[in-house]
N, CA, C and O of each residue as an XYZ file, in Angstrom:
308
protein
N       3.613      8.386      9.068
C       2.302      8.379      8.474
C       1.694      6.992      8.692
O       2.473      6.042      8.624
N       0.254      6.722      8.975
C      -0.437      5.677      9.453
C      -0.886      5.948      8.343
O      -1.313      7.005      7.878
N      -0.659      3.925      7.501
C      -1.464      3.545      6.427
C      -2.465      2.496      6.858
O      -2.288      1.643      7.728
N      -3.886      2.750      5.882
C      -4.441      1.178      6.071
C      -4.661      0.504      5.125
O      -3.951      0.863      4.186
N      -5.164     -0.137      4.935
C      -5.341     -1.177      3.890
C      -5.675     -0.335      2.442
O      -5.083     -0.542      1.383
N      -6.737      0.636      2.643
C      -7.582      0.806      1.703
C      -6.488      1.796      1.006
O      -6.368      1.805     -0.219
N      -5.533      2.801      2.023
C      -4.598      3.473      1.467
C      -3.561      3.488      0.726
O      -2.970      4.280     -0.008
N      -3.402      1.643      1.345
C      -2.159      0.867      0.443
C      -2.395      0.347     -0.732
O      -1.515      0.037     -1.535
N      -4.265      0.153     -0.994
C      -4.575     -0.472     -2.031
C      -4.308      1.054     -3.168
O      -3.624      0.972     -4.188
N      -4.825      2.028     -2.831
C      -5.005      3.527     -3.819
C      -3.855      3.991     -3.795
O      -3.862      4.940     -4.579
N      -2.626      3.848     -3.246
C      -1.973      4.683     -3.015
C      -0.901      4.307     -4.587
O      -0.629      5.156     -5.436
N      -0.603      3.337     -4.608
C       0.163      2.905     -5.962
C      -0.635      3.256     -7.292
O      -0.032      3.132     -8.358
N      -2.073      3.724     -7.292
C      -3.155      4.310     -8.437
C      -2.447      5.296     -8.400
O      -1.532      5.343     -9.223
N      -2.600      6.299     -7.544
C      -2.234      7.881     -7.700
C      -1.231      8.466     -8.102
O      -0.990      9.664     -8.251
N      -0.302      7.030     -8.376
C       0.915      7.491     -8.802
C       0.960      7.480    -10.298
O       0.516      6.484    -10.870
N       1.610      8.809    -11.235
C       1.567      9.322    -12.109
C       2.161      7.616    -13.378
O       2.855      6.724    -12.891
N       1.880      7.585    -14.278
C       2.210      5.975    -14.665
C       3.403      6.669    -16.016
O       4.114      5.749    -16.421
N       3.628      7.632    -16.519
C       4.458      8.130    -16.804
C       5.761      8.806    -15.998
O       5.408      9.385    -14.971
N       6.848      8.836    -16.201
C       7.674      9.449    -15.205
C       8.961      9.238    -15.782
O       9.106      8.415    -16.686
N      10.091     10.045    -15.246
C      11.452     10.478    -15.445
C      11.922      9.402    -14.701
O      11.308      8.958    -13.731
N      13.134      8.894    -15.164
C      14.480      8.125    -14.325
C      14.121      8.416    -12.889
O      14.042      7.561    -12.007
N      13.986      9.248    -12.796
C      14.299      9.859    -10.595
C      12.662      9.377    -10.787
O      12.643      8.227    -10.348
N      11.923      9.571    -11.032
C      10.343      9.965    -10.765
C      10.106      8.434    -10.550
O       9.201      8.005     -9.834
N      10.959      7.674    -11.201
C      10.474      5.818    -11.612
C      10.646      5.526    -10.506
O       9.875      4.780     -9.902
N      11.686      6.041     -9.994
C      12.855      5.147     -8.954
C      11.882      5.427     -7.409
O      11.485      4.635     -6.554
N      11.734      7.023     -7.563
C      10.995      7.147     -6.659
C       9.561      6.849     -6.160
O       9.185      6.866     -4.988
N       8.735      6.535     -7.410
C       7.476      5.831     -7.280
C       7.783      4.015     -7.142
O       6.941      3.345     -6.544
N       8.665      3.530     -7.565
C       9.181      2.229     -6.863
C       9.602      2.225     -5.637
O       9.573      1.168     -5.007
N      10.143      3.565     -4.973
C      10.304      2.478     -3.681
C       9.384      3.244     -2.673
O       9.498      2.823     -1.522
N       8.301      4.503     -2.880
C       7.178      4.248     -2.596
C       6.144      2.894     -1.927
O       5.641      2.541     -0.861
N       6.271      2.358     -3.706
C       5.364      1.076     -3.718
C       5.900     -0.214     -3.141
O       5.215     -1.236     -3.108
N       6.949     -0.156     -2.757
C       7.678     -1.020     -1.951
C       7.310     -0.717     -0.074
O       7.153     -1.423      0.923
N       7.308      0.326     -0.307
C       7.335      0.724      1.302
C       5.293      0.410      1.627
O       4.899      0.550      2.785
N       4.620      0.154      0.902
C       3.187      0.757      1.032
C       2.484     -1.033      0.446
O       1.344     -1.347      0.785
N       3.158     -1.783     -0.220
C       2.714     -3.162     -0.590
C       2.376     -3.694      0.120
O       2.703     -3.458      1.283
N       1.687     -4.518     -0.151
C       0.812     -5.216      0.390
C       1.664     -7.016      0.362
O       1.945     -7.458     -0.752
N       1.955     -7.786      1.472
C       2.810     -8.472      1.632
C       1.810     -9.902      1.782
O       0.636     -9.981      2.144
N       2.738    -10.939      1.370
C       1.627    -12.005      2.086
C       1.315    -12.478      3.523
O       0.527    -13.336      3.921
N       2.325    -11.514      4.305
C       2.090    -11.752      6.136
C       0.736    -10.733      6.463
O      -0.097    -10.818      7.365
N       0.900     -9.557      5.143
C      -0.313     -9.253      5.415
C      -1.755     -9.340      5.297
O      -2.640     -8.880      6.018
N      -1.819    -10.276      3.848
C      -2.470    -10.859      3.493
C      -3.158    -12.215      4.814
O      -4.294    -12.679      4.710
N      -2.381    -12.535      5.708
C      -2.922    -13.597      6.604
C      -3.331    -12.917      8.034
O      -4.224    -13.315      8.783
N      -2.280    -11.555      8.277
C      -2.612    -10.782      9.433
C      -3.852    -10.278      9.164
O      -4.745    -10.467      9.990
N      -4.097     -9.602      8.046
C      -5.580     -9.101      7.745
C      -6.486     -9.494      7.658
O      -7.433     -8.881      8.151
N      -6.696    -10.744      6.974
C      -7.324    -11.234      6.595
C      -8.038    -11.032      5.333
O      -9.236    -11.095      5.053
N      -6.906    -10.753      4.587
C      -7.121     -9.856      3.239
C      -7.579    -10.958      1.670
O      -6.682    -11.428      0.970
N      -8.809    -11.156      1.419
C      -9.615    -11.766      0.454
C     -10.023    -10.779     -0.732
O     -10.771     -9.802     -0.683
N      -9.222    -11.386     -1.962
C      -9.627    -10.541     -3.156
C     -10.640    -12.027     -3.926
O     -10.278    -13.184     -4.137
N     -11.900    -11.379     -4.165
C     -13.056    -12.020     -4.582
C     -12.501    -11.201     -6.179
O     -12.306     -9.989     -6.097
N     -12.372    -11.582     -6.950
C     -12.275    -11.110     -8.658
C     -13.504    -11.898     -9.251
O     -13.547    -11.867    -10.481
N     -14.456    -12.561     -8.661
C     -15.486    -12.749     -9.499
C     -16.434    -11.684     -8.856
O     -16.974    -10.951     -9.685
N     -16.696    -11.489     -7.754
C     -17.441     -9.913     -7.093
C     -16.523     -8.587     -7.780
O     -16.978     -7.464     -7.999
N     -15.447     -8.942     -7.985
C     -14.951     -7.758     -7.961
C     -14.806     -6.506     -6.816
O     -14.969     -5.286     -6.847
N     -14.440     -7.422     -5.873
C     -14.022     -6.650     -4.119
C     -12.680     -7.259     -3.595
O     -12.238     -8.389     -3.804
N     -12.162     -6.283     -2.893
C     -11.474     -7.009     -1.950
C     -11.761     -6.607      0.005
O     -11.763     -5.457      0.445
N     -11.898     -7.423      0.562
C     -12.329     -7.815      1.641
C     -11.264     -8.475      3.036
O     -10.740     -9.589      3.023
N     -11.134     -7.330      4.293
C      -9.970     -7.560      5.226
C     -10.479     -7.440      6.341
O     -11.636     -7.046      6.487
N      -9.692     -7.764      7.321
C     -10.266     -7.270      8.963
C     -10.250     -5.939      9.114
O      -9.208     -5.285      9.147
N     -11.629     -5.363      9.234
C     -10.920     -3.578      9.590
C     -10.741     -3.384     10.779
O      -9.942     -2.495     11.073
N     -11.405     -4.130     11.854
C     -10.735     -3.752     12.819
C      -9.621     -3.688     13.140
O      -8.982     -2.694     13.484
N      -9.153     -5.253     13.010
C      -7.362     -5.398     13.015
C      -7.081     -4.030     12.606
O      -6.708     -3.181     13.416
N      -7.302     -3.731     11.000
C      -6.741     -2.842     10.292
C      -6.735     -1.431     10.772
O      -5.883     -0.645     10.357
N      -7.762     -1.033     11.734
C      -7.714      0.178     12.319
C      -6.966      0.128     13.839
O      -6.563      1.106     14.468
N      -6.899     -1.233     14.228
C      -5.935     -0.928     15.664
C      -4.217     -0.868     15.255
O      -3.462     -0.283     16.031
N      -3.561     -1.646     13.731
C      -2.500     -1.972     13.633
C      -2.434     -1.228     11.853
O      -2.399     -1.668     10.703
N      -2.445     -0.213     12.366
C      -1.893      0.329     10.520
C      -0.545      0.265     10.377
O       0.261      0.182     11.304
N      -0.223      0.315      8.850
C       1.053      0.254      8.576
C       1.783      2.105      8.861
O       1.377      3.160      8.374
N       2.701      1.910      9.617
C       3.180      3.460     10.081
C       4.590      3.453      8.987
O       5.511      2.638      9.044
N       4.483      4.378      8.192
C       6.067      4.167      6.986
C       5.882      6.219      6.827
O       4.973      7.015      6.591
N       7.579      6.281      7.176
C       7.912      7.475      6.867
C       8.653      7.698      5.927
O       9.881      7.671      5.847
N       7.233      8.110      4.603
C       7.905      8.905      3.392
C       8.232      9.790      3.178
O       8.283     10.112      1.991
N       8.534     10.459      3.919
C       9.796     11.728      3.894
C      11.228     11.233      3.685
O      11.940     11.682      2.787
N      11.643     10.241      4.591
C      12.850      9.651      3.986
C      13.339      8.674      2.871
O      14.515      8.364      2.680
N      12.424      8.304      2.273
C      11.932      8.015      0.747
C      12.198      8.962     -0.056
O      12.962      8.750     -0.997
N      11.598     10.262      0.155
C      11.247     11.187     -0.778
C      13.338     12.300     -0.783
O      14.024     13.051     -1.477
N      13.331     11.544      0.570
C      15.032     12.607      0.712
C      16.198     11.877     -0.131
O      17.222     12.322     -0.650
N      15.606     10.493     -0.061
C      16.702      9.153     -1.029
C      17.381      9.706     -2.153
O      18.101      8.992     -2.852
């Protein structure tokens, strides 16, 4: 699966914030696989403005080099 930025930012929202032992474990290493790193933070060019209230990256970069992570073998763990 090809992630981009904006997917990695929503993708840890959608996850249910209640959850079972297995459900925890498995929405942690989700959010591990899908984080947002500080190499990516400099590859992107990834700027969180908190007085605008935006955050702001290269999309191009971001659309030639998405993050590719297969959560199926996550989900088989």
């Amino acid at each position: 699966m090809e992630l981009h930025i904006k997917d990695r930012i929503y993708i840890p929202q959608l996850l249910p914030a209640q959850n079972s032992f297995m459900e925890y474990n498995l929405k942690r290493e989700i959010i591990k696989k899908v984080a947002l790193t500080e190499k990516d933070k400099e590859e992107y060019a990834i700027v969180d403005d908190a007085q605008a209230g935006k955050v702001t990256w290269d999309s191009k970069n971001d659309m030639e080099q998405p993050l590719v992570v297969d959560l199926y073998k996550v989900l088989l763990s």
